[in-house]
C-alpha positions in Angstrom: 0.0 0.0 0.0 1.0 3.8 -0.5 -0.4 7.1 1.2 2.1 8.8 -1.1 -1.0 9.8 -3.5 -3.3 10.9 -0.7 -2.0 14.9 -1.1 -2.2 14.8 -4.8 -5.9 13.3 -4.9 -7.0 15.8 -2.4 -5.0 19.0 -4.2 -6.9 17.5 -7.4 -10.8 17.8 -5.3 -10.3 20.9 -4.2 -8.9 22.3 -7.5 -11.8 20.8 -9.1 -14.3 21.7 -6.7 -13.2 25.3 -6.2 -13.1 25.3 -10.1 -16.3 24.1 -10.8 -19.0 26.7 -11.7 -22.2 25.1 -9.9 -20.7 24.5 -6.8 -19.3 28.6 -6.4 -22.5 29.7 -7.6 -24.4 26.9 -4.3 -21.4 28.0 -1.6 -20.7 31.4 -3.0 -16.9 30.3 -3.5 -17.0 29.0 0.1 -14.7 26.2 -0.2 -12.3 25.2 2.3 -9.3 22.8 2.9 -9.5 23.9 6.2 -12.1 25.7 8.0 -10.4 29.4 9.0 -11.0 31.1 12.5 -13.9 34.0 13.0 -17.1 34.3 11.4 -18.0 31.8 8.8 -20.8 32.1 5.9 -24.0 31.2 6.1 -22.6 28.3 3.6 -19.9 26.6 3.2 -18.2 23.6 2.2 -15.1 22.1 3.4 -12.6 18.5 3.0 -13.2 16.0 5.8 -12.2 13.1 7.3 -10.8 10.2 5.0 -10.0 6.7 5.6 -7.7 4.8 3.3 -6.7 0.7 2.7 -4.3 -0.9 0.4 -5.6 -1.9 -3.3 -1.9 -2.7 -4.0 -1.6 -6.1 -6.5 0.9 -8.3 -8.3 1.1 -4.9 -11.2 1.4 -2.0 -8.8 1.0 -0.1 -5.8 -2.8 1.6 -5.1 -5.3 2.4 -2.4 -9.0 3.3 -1.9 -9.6 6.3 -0.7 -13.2 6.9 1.4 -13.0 10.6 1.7 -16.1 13.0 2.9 -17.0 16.3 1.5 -18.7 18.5 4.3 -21.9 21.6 3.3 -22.5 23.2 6.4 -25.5 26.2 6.7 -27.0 28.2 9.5 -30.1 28.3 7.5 -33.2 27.0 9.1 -33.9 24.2 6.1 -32.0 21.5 3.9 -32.5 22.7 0.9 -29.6 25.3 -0.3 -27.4 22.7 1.3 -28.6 19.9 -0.9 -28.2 22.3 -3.3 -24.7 22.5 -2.9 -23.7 18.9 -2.4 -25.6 17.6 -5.7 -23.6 20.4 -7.2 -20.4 18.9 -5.8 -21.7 15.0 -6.6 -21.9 16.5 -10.1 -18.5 18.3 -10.1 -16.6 15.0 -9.0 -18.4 11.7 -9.6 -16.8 10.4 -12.6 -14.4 12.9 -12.8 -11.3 12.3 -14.3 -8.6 14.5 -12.2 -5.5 15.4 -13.1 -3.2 14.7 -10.1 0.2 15.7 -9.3 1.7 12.7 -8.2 -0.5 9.1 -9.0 -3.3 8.3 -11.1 -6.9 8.6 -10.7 -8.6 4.9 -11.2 -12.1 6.3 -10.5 -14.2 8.7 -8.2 -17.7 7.7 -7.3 -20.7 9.1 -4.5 -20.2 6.2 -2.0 -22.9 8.1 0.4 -24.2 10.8 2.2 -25.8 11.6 5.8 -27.7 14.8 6.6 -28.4 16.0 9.5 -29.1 18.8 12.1 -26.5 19.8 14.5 -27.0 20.8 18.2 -26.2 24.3 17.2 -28.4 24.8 15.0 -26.9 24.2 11.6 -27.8 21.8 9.2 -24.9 19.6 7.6 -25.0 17.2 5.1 -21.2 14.5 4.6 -20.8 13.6 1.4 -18.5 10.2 1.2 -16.8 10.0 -2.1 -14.6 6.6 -2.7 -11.5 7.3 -5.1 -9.2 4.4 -6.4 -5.7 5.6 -7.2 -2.7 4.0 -8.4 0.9 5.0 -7.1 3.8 5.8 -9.6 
């Protein structure tokens, strides 16, 4: 198995989601690596958690990548969030990124969960599953 891909396939979804026109029009260009201190928008989206296991074989070395997308809104409903996250389904699944290190096998919606938070805010994680091959 190799990690070595992991910060080339998530440089490549956030280029493309940043780059994407329907998901800047649903988050107003709200899209984070990292979520940054102080006041946040009413929307946003940001890269999550990701868990990763070897897909290495007798021709090379790969690994599946189970990565989640995150929309996040103060607003009182679902639906500029949903919004937002079938914009980013449609920006990635299928997608054939360009990384910088590695090769993109395939990216594909693996699932999602929505929910309301304690605070308020309603957030819906997108699960995306990426196969990727090592150089």
């Amino acid at each position: 198995m190799s990690y070595a891909t992991a910060p080339a396939l998530q440089a490549a979804i956030y280029q493309a989601l940043t780059a994407d026109a329907a998901v800047a029009a649903a988050t107003g260009g709200h899209v984070y690596d990292a979520v940054p201190s102080g006041t946040l928008p009413a929307l946003y989206m940001t890269l999550g958690a990701e868990r990763v296991r070897d897909a290495s074989d007798g021709t090379g070395h790969g690994a599946w990548h189970d990565l989640n997308v995150s929309v996040v809104t103060a607003a009182a409903g679902f639906q500029a969030a949903k919004d937002a996250a079938a914009a980013a389904c449609d920006a990635l699944c299928g997608a054939g990124l360009p990384m910088a290190r590695g090769r993109l096998v395939s990216l594909r919606f693996l699932k999602a969960r929505a929910r309301r938070e304690s605070d308020g805010t309603r957030r819906i994680d997108l699960t995306f599953r990426a196969r990727v091959e090592a150089d």
